[in-house]
Backbone as CSV, one residue per row, in Angstrom:
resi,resn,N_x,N_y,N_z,CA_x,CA_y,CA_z,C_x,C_y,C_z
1,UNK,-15.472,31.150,-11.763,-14.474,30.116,-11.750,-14.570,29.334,-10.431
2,UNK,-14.213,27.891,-10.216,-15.014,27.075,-9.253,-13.532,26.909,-8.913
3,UNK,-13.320,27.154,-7.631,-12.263,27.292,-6.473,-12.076,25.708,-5.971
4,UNK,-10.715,25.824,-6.356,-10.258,23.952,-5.869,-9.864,23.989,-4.049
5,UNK,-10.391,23.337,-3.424,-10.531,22.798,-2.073,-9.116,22.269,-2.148
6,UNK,-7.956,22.670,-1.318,-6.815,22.180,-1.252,-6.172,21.107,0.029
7,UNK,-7.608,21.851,1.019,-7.707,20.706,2.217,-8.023,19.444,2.051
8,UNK,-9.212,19.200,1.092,-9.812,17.628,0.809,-8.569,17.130,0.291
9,UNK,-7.649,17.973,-0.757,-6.654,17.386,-1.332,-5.682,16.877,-0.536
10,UNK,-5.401,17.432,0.637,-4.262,17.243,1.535,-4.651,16.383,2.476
11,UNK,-5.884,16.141,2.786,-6.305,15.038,3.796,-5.912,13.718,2.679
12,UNK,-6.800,14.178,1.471,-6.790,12.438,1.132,-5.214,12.022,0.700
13,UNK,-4.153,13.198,0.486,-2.843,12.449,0.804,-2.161,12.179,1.905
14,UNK,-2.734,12.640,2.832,-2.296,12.227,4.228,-3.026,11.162,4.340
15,UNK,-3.967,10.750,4.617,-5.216,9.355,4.846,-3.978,8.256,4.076
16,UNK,-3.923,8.397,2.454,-3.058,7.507,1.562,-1.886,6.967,1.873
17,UNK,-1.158,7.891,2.684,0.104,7.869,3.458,0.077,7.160,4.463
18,UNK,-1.074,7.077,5.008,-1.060,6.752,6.571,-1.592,5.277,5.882
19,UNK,-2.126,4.934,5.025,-2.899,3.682,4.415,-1.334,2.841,4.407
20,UNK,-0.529,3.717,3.196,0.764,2.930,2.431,1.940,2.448,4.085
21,UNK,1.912,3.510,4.582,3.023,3.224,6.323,2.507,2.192,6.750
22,UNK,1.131,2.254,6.894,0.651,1.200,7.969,1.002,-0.554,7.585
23,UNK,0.659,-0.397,5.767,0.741,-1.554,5.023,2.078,-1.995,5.168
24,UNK,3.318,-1.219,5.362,4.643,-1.753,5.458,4.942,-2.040,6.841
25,UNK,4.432,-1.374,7.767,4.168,-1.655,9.059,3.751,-3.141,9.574
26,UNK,2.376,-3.138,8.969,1.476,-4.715,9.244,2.587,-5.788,8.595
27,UNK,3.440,-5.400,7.151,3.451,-6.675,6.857,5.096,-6.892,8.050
28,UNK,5.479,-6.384,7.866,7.419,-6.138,8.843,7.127,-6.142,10.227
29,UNK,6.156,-5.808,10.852,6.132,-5.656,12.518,4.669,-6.283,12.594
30,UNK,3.843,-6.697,12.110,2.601,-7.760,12.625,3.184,-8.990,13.377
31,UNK,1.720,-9.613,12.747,1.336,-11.274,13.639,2.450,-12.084,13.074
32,UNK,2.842,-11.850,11.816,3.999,-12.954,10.848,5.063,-11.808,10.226
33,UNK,5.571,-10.940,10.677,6.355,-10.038,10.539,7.699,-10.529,10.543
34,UNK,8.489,-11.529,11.521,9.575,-12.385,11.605,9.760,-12.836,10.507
35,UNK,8.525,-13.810,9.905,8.728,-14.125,8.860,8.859,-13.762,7.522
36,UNK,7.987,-12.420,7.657,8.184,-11.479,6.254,9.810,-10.919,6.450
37,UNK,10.457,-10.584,7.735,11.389,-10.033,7.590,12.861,-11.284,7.082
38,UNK,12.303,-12.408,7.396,13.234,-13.490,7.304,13.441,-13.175,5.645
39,UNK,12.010,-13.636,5.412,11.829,-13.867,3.575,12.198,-12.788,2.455
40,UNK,12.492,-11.414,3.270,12.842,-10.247,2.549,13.778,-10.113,1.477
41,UNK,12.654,-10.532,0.137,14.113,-10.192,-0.962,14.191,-8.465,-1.454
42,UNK,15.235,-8.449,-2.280,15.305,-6.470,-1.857,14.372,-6.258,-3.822
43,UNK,13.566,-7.205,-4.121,12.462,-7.049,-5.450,11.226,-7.512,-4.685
44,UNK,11.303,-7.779,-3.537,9.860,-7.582,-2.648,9.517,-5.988,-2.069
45,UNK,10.868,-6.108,-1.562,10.643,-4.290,-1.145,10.634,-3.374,-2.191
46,UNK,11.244,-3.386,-3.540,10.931,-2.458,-4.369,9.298,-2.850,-4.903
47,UNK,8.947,-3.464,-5.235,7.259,-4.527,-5.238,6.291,-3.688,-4.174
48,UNK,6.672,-3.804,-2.849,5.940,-2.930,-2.086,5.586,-1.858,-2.137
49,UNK,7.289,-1.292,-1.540,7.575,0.344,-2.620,6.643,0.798,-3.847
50,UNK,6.440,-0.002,-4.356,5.689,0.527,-5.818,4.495,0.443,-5.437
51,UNK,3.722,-0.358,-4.637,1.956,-0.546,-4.307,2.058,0.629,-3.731
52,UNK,2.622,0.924,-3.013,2.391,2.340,-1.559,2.770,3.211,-2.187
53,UNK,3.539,3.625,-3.401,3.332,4.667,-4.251,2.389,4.760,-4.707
54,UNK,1.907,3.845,-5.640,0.912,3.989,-6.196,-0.905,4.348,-5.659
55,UNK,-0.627,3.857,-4.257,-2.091,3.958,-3.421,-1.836,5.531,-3.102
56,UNK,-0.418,6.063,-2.503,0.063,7.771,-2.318,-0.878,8.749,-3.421
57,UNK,-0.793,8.177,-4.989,-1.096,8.738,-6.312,-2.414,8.290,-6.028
58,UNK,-3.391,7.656,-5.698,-4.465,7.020,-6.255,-5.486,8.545,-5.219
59,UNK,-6.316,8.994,-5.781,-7.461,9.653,-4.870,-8.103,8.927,-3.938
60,UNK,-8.591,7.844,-4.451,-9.738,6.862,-3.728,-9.071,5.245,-3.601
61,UNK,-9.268,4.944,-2.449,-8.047,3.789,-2.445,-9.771,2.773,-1.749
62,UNK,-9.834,1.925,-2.092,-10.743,1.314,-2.083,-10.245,-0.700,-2.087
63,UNK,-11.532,-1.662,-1.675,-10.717,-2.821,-1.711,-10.307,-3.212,-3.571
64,UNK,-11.349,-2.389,-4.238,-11.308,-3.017,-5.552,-10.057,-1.773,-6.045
65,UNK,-9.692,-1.070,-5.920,-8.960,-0.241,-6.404,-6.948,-0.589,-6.212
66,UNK,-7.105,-1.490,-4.472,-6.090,-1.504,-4.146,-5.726,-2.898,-5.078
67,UNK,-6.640,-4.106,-5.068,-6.616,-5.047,-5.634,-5.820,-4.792,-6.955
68,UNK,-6.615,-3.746,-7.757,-5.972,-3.143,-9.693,-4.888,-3.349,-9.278
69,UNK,-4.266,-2.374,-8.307,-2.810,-1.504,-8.074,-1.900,-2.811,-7.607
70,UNK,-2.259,-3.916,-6.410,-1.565,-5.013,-6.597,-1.332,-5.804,-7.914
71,UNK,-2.065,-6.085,-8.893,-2.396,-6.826,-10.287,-1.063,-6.331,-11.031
72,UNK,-1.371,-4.900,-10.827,-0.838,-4.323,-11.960,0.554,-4.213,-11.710
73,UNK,1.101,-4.320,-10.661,2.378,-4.736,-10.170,2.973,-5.845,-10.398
74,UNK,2.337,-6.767,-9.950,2.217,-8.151,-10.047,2.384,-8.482,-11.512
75,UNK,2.083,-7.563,-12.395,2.354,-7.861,-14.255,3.677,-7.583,-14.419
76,UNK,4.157,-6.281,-13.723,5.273,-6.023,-14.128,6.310,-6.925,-13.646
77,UNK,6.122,-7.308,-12.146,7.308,-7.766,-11.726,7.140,-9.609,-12.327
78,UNK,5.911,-9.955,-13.102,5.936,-11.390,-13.663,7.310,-11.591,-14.580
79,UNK,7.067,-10.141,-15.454,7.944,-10.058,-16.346,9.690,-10.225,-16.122
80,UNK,9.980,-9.967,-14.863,11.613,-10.025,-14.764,11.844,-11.418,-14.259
81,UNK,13.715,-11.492,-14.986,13.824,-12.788,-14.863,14.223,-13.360,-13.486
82,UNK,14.816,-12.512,-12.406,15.304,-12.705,-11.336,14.430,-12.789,-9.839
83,UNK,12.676,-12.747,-10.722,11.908,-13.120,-9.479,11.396,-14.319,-9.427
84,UNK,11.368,-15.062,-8.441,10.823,-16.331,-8.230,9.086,-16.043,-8.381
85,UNK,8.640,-16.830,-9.311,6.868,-16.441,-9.663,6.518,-17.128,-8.221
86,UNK,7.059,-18.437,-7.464,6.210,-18.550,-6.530,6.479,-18.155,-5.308
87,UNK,7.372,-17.041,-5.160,7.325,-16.117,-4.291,6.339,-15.326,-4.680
88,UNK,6.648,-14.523,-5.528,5.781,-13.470,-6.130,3.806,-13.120,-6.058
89,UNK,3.600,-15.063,-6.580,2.071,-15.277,-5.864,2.143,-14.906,-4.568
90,UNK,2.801,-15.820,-3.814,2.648,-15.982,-2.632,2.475,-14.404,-1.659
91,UNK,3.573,-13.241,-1.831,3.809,-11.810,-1.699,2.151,-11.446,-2.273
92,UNK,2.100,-11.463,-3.540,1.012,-11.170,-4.112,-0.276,-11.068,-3.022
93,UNK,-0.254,-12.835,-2.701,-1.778,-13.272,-2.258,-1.646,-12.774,-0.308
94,UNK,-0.623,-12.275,0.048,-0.438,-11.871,1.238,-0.607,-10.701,1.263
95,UNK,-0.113,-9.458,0.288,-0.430,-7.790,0.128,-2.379,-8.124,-0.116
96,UNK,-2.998,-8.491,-0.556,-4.018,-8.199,-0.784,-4.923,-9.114,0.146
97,UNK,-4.182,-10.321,1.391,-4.938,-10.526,1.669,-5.449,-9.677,3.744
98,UNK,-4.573,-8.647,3.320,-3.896,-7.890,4.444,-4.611,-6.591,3.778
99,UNK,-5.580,-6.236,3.206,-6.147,-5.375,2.912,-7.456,-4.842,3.892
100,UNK,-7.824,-5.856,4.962,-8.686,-5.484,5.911,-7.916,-5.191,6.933
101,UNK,-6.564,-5.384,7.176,-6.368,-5.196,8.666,-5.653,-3.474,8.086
102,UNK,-5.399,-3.592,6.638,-4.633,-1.714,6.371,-6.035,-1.044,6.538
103,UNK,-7.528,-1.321,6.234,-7.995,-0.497,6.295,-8.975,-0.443,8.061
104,UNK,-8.710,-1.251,8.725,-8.894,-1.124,9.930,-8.113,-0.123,10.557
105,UNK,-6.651,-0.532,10.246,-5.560,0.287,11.037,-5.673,1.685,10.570
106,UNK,-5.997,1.970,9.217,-6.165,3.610,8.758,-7.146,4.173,9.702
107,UNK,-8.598,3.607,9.748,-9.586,4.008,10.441,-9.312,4.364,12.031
108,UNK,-8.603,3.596,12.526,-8.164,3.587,14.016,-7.619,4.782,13.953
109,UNK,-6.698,5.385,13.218,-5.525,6.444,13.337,-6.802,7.648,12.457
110,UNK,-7.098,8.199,12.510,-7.473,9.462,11.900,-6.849,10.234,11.643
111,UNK,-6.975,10.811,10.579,-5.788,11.650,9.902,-6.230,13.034,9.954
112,UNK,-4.771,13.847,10.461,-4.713,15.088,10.685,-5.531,16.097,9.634
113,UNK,-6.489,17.139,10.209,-6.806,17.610,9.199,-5.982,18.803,8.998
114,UNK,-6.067,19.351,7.451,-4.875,19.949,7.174,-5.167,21.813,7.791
115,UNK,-4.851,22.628,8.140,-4.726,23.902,8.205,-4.610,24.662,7.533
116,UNK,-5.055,26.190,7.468,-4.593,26.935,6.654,-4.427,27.944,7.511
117,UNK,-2.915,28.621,6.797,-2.317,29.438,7.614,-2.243,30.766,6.499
């Protein structure tokens, strides 16, 4: 019987974690952070909320992978009536275009490797 590695498992949810923080980080405390915090509607932050879950769940978080996980958000929240669509692009085309500086900032921070006790 082939023995599951529980460390690889626990790094790559720590790495994911440290991916999803950083992304709420860059967009609220960066270069245009004032302004994301000005523009803050509370279906942007659940919008976010849901990408950085979903990258938490994902094994392999990649540029084409994070891209799906924005899309596929981006479908759901098309659908409600109380979001402005050209906010929504706009949020949209800013989460994904902030996808080099999350995976710079992951790389900078190295993630704890996990222990066994």
């Amino acid at each position: 019987m082939k023995k599951k590695n529980t460390n690889t498992a626990k790094a790559v949810a720590v790495g994911a974690s440290i991916i999803a923080l950083g992304t709420a980080a860059y967009l609220l405390f960066g270069p245009e952070g004032k302004k994301h915090q000005k523009d803050l509607k509370s279906w942007m932050i659940k919008m976010k909320a849901e990408v950085m879950e979903k990258m938490e769940k994902a094994k392999d978080i990649s540029a084409d992978k994070y891209a799906e996980i924005v899309d596929a958000v981006e479908a759901k929240y098309k659908t409600m009536k109380h979001v402005d669509t050209a906010m929504l692009t706009k949020e949209v085309a800013e989460l994904k275009k902030n996808w080099r500086a999350m995976e710079k900032m992951a790389k900078s921070k190295p993630a704890k490797k996990a222990t066994k006790k």
